[in-house]
N, C-alpha and C positions, 0 to 999 in steps of 0.2 A: 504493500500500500504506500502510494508513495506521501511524504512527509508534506507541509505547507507551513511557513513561516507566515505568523498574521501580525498584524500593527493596529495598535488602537491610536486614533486620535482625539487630544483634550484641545478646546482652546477656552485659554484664559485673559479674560480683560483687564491688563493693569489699568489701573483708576486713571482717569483726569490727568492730563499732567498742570502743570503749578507752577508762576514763578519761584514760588521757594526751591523749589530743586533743578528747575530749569531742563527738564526732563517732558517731553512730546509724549502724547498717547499712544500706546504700542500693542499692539494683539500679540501672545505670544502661542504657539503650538507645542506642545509637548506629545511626542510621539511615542509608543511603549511598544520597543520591539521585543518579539519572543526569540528563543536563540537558534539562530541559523544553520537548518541542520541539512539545507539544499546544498551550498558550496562543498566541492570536494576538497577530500586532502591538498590534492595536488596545487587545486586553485587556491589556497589559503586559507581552507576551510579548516574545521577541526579535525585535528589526527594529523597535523599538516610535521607539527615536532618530530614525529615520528619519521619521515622521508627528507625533513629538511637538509641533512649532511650527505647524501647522499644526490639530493638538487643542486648539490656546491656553495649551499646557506652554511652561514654560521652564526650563533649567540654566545650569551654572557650569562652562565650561569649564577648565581646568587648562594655563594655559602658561607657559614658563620666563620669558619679558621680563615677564610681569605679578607672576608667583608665586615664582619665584627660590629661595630658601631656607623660605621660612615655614612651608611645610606640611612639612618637614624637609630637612636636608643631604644633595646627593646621596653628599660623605663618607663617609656614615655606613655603619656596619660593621654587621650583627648580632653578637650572641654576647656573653658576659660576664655577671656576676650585680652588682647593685648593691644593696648591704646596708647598710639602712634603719634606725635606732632611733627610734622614737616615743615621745611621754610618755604614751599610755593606749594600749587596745586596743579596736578596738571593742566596742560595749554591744550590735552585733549584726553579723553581716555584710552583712543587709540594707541599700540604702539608704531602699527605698520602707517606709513603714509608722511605728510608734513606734519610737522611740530610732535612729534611722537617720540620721539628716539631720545628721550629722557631716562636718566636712570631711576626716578621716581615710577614710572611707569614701566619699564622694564623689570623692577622687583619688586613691586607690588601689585603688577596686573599681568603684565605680560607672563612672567615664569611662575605665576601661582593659578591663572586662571587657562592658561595653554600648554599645549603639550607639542614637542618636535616629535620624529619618529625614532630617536635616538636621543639618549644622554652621554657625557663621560661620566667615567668612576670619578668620584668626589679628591682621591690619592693619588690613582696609579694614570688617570687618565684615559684608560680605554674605553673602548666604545660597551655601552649596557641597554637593554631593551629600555624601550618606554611605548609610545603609539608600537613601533614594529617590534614583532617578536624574536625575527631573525633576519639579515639580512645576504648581499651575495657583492664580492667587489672583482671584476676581469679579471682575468691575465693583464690585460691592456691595461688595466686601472683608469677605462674610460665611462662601463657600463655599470650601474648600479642598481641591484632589485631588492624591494624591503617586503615583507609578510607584515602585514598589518594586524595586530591580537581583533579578531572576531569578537572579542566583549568591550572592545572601544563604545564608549557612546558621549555623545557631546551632553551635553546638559539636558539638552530639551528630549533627547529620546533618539534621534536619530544617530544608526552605527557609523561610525568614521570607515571610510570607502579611500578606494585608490583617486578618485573624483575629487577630494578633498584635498587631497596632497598637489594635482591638475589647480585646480581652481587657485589654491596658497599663488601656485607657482605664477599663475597668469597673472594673479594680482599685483604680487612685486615685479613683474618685468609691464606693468602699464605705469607710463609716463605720466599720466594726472594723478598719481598718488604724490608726485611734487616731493621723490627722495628718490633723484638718480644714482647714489651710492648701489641703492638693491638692482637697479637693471645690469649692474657693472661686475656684481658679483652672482648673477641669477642669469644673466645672458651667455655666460660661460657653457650651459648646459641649452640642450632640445628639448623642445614639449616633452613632458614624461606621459608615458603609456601607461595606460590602465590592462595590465596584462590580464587580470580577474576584475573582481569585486575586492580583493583583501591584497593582492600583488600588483604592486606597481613598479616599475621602472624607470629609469633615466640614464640618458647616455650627455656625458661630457664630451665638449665639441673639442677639445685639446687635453693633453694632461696634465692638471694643476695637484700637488699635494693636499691640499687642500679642498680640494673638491666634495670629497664624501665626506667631511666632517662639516663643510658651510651646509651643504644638503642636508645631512642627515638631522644633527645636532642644532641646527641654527634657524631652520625655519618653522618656526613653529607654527601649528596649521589653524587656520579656520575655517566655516564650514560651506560645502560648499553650495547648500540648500538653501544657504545667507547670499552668497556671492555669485550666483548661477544668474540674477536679477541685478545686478547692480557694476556697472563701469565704476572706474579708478574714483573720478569724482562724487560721484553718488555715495559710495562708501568711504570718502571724507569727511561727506556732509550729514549722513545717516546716522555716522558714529564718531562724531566727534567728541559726545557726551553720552555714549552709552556703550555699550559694548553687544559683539556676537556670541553667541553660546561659543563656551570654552570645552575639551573635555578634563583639563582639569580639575584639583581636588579642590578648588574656589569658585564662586560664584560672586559676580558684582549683581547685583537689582538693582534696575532703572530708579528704586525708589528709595535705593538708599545712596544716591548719588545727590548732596548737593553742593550744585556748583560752586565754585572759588571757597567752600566752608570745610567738606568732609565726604570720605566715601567707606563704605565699610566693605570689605570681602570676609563672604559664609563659606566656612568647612560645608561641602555639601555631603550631608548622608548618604546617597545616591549613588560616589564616585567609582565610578567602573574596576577602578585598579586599587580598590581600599585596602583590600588583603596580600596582595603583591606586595613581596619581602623586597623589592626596592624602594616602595616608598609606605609601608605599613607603621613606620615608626616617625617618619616626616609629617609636615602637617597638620600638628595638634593642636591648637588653638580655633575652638568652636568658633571664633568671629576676632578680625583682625579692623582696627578703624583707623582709620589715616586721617588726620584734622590738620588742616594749615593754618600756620601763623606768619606771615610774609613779611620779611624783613624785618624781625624783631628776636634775635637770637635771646636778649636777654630774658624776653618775656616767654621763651616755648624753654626756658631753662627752670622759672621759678615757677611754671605750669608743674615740671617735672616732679620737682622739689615737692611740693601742694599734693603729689597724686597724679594727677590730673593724664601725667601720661606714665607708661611704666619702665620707657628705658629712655635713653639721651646720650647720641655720640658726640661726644665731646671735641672738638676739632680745635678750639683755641688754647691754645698752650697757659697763656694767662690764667682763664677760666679753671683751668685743670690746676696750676699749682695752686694757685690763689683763695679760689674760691668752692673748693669740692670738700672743704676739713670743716665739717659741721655737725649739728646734734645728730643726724638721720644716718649719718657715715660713719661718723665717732661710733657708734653705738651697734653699727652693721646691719641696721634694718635698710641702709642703701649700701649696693657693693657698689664698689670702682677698681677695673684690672687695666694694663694695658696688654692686651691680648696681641701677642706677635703670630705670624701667617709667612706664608711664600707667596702674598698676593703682589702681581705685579705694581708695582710703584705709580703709573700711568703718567700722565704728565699735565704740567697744570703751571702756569705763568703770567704773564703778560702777552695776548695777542696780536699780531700787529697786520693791518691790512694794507698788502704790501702793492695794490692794487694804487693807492689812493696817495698825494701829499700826505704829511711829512717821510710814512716809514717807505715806502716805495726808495727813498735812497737807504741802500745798505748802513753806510756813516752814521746815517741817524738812527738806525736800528742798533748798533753797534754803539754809539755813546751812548743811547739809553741803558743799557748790559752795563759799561762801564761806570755808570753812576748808580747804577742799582745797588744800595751797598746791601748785599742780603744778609752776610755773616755778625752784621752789624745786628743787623731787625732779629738775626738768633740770639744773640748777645743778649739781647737787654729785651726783646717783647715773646720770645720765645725761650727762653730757659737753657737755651742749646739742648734743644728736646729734636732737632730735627740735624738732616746732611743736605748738603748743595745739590741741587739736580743741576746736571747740564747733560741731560740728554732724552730722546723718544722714552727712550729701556734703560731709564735711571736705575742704576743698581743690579742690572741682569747681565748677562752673557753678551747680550745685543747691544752693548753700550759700547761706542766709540772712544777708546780708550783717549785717543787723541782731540780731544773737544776741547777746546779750549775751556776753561773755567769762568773766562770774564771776572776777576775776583776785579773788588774796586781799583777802581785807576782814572780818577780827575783830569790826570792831564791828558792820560791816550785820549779821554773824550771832547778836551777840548780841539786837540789836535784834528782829531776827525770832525767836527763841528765845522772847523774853521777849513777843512779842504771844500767842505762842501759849501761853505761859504756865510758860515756863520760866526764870523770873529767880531763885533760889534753888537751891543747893546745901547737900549734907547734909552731915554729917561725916566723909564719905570724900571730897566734892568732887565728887560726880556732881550734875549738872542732876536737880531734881527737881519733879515738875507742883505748883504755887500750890494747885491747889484737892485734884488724886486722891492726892499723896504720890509720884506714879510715880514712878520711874528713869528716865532718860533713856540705859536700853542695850538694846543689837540683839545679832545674834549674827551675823558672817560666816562662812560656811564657803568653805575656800579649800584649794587642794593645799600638798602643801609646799614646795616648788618656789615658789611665789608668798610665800614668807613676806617677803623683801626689800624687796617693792614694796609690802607691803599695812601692813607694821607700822608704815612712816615716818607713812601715814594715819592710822592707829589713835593714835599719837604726839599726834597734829595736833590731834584732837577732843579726845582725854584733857585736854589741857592748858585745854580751855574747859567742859570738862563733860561731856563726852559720851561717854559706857563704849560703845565696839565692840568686843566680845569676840569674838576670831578662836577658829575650830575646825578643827583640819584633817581632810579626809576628800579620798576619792578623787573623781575629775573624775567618772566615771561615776557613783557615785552624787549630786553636785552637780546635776547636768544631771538628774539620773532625782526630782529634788525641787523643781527649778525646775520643770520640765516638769509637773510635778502644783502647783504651787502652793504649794509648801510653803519658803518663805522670804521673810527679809525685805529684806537686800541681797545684791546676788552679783558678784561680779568676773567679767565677760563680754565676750567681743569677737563680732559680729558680721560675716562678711567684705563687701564692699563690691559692687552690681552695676556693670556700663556702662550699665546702662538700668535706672532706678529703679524698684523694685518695692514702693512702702512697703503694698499693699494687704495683702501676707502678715504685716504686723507692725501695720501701723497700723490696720485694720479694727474697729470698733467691736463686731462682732459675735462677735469671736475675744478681747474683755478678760478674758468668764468664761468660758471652757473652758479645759481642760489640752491639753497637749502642742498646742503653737505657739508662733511666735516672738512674740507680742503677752506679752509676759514681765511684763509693769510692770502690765498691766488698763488700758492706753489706752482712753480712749471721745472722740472727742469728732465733735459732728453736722457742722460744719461742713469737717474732713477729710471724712469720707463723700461728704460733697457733691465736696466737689474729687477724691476719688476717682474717684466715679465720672464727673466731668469728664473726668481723667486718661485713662480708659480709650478715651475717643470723641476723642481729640484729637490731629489726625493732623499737628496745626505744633508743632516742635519748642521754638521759644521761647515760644509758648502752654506749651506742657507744663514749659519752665524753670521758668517764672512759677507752675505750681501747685505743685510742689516745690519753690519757696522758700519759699511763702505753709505750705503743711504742714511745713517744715522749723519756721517760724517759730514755729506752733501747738503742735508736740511740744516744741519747745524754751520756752516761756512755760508750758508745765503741767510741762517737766522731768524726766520720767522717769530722767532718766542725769546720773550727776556724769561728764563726760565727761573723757577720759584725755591721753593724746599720740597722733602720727602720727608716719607717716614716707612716704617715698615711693621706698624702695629696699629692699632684700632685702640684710640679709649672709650672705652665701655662704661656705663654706668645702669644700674636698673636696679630696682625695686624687688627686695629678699621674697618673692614668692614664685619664682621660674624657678625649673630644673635644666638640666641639659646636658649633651654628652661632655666625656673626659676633655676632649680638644674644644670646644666651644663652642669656636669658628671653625670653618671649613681652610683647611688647606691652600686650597688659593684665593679663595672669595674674602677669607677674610674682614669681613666686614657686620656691620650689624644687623641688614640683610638678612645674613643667616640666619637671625632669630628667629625670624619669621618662619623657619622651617622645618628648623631643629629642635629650639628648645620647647619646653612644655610649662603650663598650669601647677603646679603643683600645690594641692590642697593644704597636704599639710605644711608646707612651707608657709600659706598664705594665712593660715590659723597660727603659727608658732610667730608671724613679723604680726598679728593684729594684738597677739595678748603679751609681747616684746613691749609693744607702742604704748597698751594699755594700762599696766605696771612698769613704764618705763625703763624695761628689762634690755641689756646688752646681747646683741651675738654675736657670734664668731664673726671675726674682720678675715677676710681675704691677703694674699702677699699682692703687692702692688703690679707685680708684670708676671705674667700669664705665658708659660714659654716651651706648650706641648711640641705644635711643630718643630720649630729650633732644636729641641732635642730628639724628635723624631727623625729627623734628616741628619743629625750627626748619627743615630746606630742607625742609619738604614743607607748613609755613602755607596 
């Protein structure tokens, strides 16, 4: 008798929408598929594990002596709310598209509510199922096929299809989604084939290393029962403020979104993969709320302090020595560690748009660096809590041994000032051009929040000539003027990969368009080339060597007065979390991870309320936090 897989349809009417939440009326469908017992093995049906190594498939098995804690604590509890303060909100809740490609929205929406068809292992790196169950890579290492797990299902009911992975694909290579970086890194590859229902494929039009881990790991899918209906622009405008069913283990509602205020993401009970010992112990907090407080660091600090939120990365040096020794820490119902990681450094400076007057001449890009006294501003506003960056991969492998430092030097910069024809000052004392009369001032735009760090700078030049007139405006509009072009320096940090990707920043082809990360107007022929070396170069210290030699070259044309590093995360939060032995993840490093890792835990939240209540002491924590560091000496 043969089988029939049936589906019931619900539809439900979210209410009204409201300016308060700034949220349109949406019908949504919820569809309850029964389990699909038509597809064969072959075609990626179930029993599929069974013929898979013998298809020329391979996975990532999952066991305790190898995997132990990393993909989360067996500990771990569900249940509890962990309430967030951020300094902006996002500019959309999209990630895919313009103004998306935020780190706010990349870990707290994108990789809590989506799923790729692959992850890496959290330590070793390699590739572990997620969407697919197993996958298959050539000879050639051009064609690639994944087995999609048949108990996929997106939020609303519908099973995630090879269609789905089609649809992602088509959507990042359309040009009105207004972020050519994805065409540049998705044009690489052919339409993928929907070989089944559950097996799909893709062939690479060249051989990039790179390839199966952009595909696999990187694009995480939406659906395509969403996107079957909607061109690039339509789903900018559709979701700008709302989101498409995820299958991952969170869910945003339309109606717990409101605008420029708060958005909360739900643990859903529902999630396809809740028992799956990759992420069975991930995920535990029943409801995660993200509230903005925009440009007032001081005031989402003393939120913290009150309750109000329950953890706070602490990023100002000052704030940390100064200000964290109080009754709540004294006493250990607030921990403070500085949790050290191998997360990559990233890089993060003074931006300079080299498109535009003044930085467009090197000289002046160059005296800026040498009046930048940095080591100075560690001295005396930062504790010498931080190292000099001068480079992409501060502190890695990939760092240009050869960078110059720029350490202070007055006169090199006036010397360069003065070739380019700045040796005269007017009657206020600004640098003014020998031959046009110009002034020698820029305009920064900065939050307010940034005023401490930015005015020591503006101090530094003032004193030799040179008028930087700060303006404050909010991040979101910063970013929404970079991303068009429209400035001339910017205070910006880019976060850091484990595997270097300078082609989305450094591509010569991406200096004159908007919206990408090539920010400065970098051009230059001789990266291209090492680019696209890069991309065919399957030895690892081959590939060091060309990342130093481009480190070398972006840093000789100098796009960035660059800033400080560090290579640990301060942490602070509120004695009622648990979480595993390392904290942080291994290269994430960040606070982030909490969101993933740690847990609720009850009786911690009963033993910090009758602490508080008897004004009782706990145990204090050791101030630096230093699993990894020690992991990576016994594991050389």
């Amino acid at each position: 008798m043969q089988k029939f897989t049936f589906s019931f349809i619900a539809v439900f009417f979210i209410g009204c929408g409201s300016e308060e939440t700034g949220i349109s009326n949406r019908t949504i469908s919820f569809v309850f598929h029964d389990v699909d017992t038509l597809t064969s093995p072959k075609q990626g049906g179930y029993g599929f594990e069974d013929i898979a190594e013998g298809l020329g498939f391979q996975t990532y098995v999952w066991s305790e002596e190898n995997d132990g804690t990393y993909f989360g604590d067996p500990r771990a509890k569900k249940g509890g709310q962990l309430d967030y303060i951020h300094s902006l909100f996002p500019r959309t809740m999209r990630y895919y598209g313009q103004n998306g490609s935020q780190s706010l929205n990349a870990r707290t929406i994108h990789e809590l509510c989506y799923e790729a068809l692959l992850e890496t292992h959290p330590v070793t790196l390699e590739f572990v199922p997620r969407l697919a169950t197993h996958w298959y890579i050539s000879n050639d290492k051009k064609t690639f096929r994944f087995r999609i797990n048949p108990d996929a299902r997106w939020w609303d009911g519908y099973p995630v299809t090879s269609d789905d992975v089609i649809a992602t694909w088509e959507l990042l290579m359309d040009e009105t989604i207004l972020a050519p970086s994805y065409q540049i890194t998705y044009s690489k590859f052919e339409r993928p084939v929907a070989e089944s229902k559950y097996i799909v494929s893709v062939k690479a039009k060249s051989i990039n290393w790179r390839n199966f881990l952009y595909f696999a790991t990187s694009m995480r899918l939406l659906p395509n029962h969403i996107l079957k209906d909607l061109d690039g622009t339509a789903f900018l405008d559709e979701y700008a403020f709302s989101v498409t069913p995820g299958t991952g283990p969170y869910i945003i509602r339309d109606e717990h979104i409101r605008n420029q205020e708060s958005y909360i993401v739900e643990r859903r009970d529902d999630y396809w993969a809740k028992d799956d010992p990759f992420v069975r112990y991930r995920y535990n907090f029943d409801r995660i709320k993200v509230s903005a407080i925009k440009d007032n660091d001081a005031l989402r600090y003393e939120k913290f302090k009150k309750g109000d939120q329950d953890i706070f990365r602490c990023y100002a040096s000052r704030l940390w020595v100064e200000e964290t020794d109080f009754e709540a820490t004294q006493k250990g119902w607030i921990k403070k560690q500085r949790v050290f990681s191998e997360k990559p450094a990233g890089t993060q400076g003074y931006f300079f748009n080299m498109r535009e007057w003044p930085f467009n001449d090197k000289n002046i890009r160059y005296a800026f660096c040498y009046l930048y006294n940095r080591e100075k501003m560690n001295r005396e506003m930062y504790y010498s809590e931080y190292s000099m960056m001068n480079s992409l991969y501060s502190g890695s492998a990939y760092e240009n041994p050869g960078n110059n430092p720029f350490k202070f030097n007055p006169e090199k910069a006036l010397e360069l000032l003065s070739a380019s024809g700045y040796s005269k000052r007017n009657d206020d004392g600004w640098l003014v051009h020998d031959k046009t009369g110009q002034v020698l001032s820029f305009e920064i735009p900065i939050q307010k929040g940034r005023e401490y760090m930015v005015t020591p700078v503006q101090q530094m030049l003032k004193e030799y000539g040179i008028d930087m007139q700060i303006k404050f405006i909010d991040y979101n509009t910063m970013i929404k003027n970079v991303n068009a072009r429209n400035f001339k320096i910017a205070s910006l940090a880019y976060s850091g990969l484990v595997y270097p990707n300078p082609e989305g920043t450094l591509r010569s082809s991406l200096a004159d368009k908007t919206d990408n990360n090539n920010v400065w107007g970098f051009k230059s022929a001789r990266v291209d080339e090492l680019l696209d070396e890069y991309d065919i170069c399957f030895d690892q210290k081959r590939r060091i060597d060309i990342i130093r030699e481009i480190d070398g070259i972006f840093h000789e044309t100098h796009p960035i007065a660059y800033s400080i590093a560090r290579n640990y995360a301060r942490i602070m939060w509120w004695d009622k979390f648990s979480f595993p032995d390392w904290m942080l993840t291994r290269y994430g490093g960040e606070h982030w991870d909490i969101f993933k890792y740690w847990w609720f835990d009850e009786t911690k939240n009963n033993t910090l309320n009758d602490a508080m209540e008897k004004n009782k002491n706990l145990n204090l924590k050791p101030i630096d936090m230093k699993y990894w560091p020690e992991f990576l000496s016994k594991n050389q």
